[in-house]
N, C-alpha and C positions, 0 to 999 in steps of 0.2 A: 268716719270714725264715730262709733258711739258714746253720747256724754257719759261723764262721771254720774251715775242713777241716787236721784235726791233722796236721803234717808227722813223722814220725816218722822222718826221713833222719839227724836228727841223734844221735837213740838212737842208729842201729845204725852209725854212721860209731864216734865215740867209744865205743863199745862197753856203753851207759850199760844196769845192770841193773835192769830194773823195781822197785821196792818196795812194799807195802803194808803196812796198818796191822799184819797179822799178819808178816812178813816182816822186817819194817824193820826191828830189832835185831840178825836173825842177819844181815841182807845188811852192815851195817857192819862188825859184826865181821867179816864174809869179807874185809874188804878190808887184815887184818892189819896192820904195819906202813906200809904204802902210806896217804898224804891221801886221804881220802874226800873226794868232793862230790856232795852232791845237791841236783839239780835239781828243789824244787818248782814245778809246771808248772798248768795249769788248762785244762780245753775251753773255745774260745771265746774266751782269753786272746791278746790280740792283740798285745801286748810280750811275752808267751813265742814269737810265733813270729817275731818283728822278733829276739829273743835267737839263737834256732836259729838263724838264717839269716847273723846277725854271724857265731856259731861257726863253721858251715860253710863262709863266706868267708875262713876263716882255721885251719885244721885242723893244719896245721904247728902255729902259735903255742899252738894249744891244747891239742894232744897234748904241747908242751915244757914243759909242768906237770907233767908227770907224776903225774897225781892219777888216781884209780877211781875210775868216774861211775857216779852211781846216778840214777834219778831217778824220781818222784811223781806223779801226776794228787790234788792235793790237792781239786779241787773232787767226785772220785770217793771219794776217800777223805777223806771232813772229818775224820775223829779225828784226822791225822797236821799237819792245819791247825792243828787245835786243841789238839793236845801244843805245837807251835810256836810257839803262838800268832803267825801267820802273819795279817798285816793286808791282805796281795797278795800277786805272782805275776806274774813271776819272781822265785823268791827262791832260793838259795845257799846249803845251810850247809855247813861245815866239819867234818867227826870224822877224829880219830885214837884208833885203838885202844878205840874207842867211844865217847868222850869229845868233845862237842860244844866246836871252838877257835872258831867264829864263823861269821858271813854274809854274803854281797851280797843286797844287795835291787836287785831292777831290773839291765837290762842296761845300765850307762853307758862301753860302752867296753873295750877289752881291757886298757890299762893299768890303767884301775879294778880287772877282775877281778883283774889280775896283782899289786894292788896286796892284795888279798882277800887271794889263796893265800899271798902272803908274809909277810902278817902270822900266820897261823894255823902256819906252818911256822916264825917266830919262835917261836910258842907253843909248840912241841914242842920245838924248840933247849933254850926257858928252863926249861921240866919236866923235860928231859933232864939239863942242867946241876945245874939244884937238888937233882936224885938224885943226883948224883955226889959235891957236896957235902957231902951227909950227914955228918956226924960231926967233919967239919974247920970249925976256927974260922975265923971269917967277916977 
């Protein structure tokens, strides 16, 4: 039986930078101040490409995240699965400034995802705040 054929339109549409097990700490960091997301993916993963193919039918909406995409072939690279500790695929995480804020698991929709990033971009608001706080009584 031949596999599910890997569409790769939606890497180079979103701009999404490869990562590997050796990779994947400097590539988050590259993405400085800006929301990371990475897209772990799998061959053969048949909701990572029902995922693509949402995103691609909606590119506008996706690119108005304004987030830096990175993304994984986890079933290529199991260590990154298994730092994750990743149960499936499609899955989602979240970093800023290397600092993991969270994930979507599964593709359920763009509000879902939108519902994702803004939680994770709450996370940053409220680490921002609480530095600011420092020193002043509550």
């Amino acid at each position: 039986m031949a596999g599910i054929p890997v569409d790769s339109t939606a890497f180079a549409v979103f701009d999404m930078q490869a990562l590997t097990a050796d990779t994947f700490d400097a590539g988050i960091q590259s993405a400085d101040d800006d929301l990371a997301v990475v897209f772990f993916w799998g061959l053969d993963c048949f909701n990572c490409e029902v995922a693509k193919k949402a995103m691609l039918a909606q590119p506008d909406a996706i690119r108005a995240l304004g987030l830096r995409w990175f993304h994984s072939n986890v079933y290529e690279h199991r260590e990154l699965g298994r730092r994750f500790l990743l149960h499936g695929v499609p899955t989602w995480f979240f970093f800023h400034r290397g600092k993991r804020l969270g994930r979507a698991t599964g593709w359920h929709g763009l509000a879902q995802f939108e519902a994702a990033v803004a939680a994770a971009r709450a996370k940053i608001r409220a680490a921002s705040a609480g530095a600011t706080d420092v020193g002043h009584p509550a």
